[in-house]
N, C-alpha and C positions, 0 to 999 in steps of 0.2 A: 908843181908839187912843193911842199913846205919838206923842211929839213928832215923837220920829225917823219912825215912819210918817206921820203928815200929812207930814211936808217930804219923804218918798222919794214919795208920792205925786202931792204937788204938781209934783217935778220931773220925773216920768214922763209928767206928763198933759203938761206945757208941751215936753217934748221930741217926743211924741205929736204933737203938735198941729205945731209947726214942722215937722216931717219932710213928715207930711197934706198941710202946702201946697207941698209941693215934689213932690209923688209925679204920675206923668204918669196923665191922665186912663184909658189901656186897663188901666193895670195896679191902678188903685184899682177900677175895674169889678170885674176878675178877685177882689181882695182882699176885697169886697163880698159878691161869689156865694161864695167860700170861707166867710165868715164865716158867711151865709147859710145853707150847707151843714150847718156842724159847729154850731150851732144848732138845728136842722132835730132831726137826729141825739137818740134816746131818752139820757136822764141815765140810765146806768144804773154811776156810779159807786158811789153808794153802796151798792147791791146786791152787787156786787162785796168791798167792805169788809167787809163783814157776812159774805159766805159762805166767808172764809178760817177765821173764828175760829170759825164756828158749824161747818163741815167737820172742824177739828181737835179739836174737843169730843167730837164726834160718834167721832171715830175711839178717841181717849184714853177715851171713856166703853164704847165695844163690846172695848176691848182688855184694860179693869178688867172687865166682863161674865165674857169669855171667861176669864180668870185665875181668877178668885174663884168656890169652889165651895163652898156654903155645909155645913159641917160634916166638911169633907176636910182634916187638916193638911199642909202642904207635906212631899211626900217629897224629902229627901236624894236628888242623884245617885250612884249607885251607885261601889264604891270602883275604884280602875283591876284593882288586882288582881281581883277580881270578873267586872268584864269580859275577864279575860283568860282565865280559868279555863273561861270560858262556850264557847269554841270554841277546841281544841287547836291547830287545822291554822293559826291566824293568825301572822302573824310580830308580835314587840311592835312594841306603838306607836314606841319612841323606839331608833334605832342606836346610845345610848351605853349605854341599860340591858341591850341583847343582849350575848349572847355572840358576840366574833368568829371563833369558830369558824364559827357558822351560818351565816353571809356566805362562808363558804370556798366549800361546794359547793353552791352554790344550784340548781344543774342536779339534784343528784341530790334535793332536795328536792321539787322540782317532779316528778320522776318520781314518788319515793316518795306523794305527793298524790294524782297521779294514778291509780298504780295501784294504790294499798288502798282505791277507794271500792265500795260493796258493790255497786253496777251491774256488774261486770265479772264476766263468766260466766268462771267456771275447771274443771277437769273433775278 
């Protein structure tokens, strides 16, 4: 222990200590059974310490599991054009790359949607 600890210590014990003889006899009873109590009580601090970091291993270690496929190279996301190609009827992703026209009649697009899907009996 460094200096400064023995003398922090020493003055806690002598402040400790004067207070003790001032404290009225029902409420050092009560102070007693409290102490009492949280004694009593299982240490189960350090169990606690251990299971944050051993939890987070545990999680980081099934996450590299689940990633890692041995003899698979990482596939490339696909390009956006690609996914846009993939289904006609979608409006693009972004309202600065569309055309403003398409935003004109959005009513009759919706119709138009609706009524070319091949469910619809026509005679």
């Amino acid at each position: 222990m460094s200096q400064h600890d023995q003398e922090f210590e020493r003055r806690a014990r002598d402040l400790y200590l004067r207070a003790s003889r001032d404290v009225d006899p029902a409420i050092a009873g009560r102070l007693r059974a409290a102490r009492r109590t949280a004694l009593a009580k299982p240490q189960t601090s350090a169990t606690h310490r251990l299971l944050l970091p051993t939890g987070a291993f545990a999680v980081l270690a099934l996450a590299a599991l689940m990633a890692w496929r041995p003899g698979v190279a990482p596939s490339a996301p696909p390009a956006v054009t690609q996914m846009a190609d993939a289904d006609p009827n979608d409006l693009p992703p972004d309202a600065d790359s569309a055309d403003p026209a398409l935003y004109k009649d959005l009513q009759f697009y919706s119709w138009l949607a609706y009524a070319d899907t091949p469910n619809s009996s026509r005679k």
